[in-house]
C-alpha positions in Angstrom: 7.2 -24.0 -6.0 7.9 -21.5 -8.9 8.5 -18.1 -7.6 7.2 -16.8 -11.0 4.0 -18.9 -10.7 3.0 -17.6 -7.5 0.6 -14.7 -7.3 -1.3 -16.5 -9.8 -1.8 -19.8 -7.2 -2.7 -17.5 -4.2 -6.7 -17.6 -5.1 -6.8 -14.0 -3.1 -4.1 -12.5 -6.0 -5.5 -10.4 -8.4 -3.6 -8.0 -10.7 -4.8 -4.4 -9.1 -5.6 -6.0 -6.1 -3.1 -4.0 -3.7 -5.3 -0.6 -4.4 -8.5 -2.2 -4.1 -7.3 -3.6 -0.5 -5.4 0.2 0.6 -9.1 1.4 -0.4 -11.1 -1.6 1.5 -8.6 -0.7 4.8 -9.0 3.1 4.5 -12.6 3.2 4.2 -13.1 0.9 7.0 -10.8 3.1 9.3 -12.9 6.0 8.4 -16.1 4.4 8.7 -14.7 3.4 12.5 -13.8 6.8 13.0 -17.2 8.1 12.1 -18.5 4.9 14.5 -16.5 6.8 17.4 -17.7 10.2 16.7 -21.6 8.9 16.8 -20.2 7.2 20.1 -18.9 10.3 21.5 -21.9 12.2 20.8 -24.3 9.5 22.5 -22.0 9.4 25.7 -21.5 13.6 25.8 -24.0 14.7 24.1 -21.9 17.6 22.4 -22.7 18.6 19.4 -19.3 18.7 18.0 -19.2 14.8 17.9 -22.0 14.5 15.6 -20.5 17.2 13.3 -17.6 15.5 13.3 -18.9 12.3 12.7 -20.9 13.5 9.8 -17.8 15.6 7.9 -16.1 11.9 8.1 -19.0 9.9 6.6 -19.4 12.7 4.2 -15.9 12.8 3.0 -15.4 8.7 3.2 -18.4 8.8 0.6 -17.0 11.3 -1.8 -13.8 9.7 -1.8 -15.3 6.6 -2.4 -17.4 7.9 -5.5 -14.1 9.5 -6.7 -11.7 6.1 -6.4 -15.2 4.2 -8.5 -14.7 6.7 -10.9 -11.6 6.0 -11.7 -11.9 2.8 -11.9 -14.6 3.3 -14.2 -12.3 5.5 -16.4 -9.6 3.4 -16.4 -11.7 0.4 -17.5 -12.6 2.6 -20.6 -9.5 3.9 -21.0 -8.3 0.4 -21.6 -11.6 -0.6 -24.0 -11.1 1.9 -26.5 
């Protein structure tokens, strides 16, 4: 097989692809983290837990609104 033929024969290859999968895997972490926290707070019932769990959820979502909007921008970028 031609070495210079192949990301373009893996059907999962797409150009950009690594950051969109280092997003996918980062927000899934967090989102597990966040899982953990809620977890924490149902077994110990401390308040902290749920704080916590809450700051993570709440940062996961504005880091994902910010990585869209670039995106986004860079999509223009490359229209105009």
């Amino acid at each position: 097989m031609n070495a210079a033929r192949l990301p373009g024969w893996l059907p999962w290859h797409r150009p950009g692809e690594p950051a969109m999968m280092l997003f996918r895997v980062v927000v899934a972490l967090l989102m597990l983290a966040a899982i953990l926290c809620f977890a924490m707070y149902i077994g110990t019932g401390q308040a902290q837990w749920r704080q916590r769990g809450l700051v993570v959820v709440k940062w996961t979502v504005l880091a994902g609104l910010g990585f869209f909007a670039v995106l986004i921008l860079d999509r223009l970028a490359r229209s105009l």
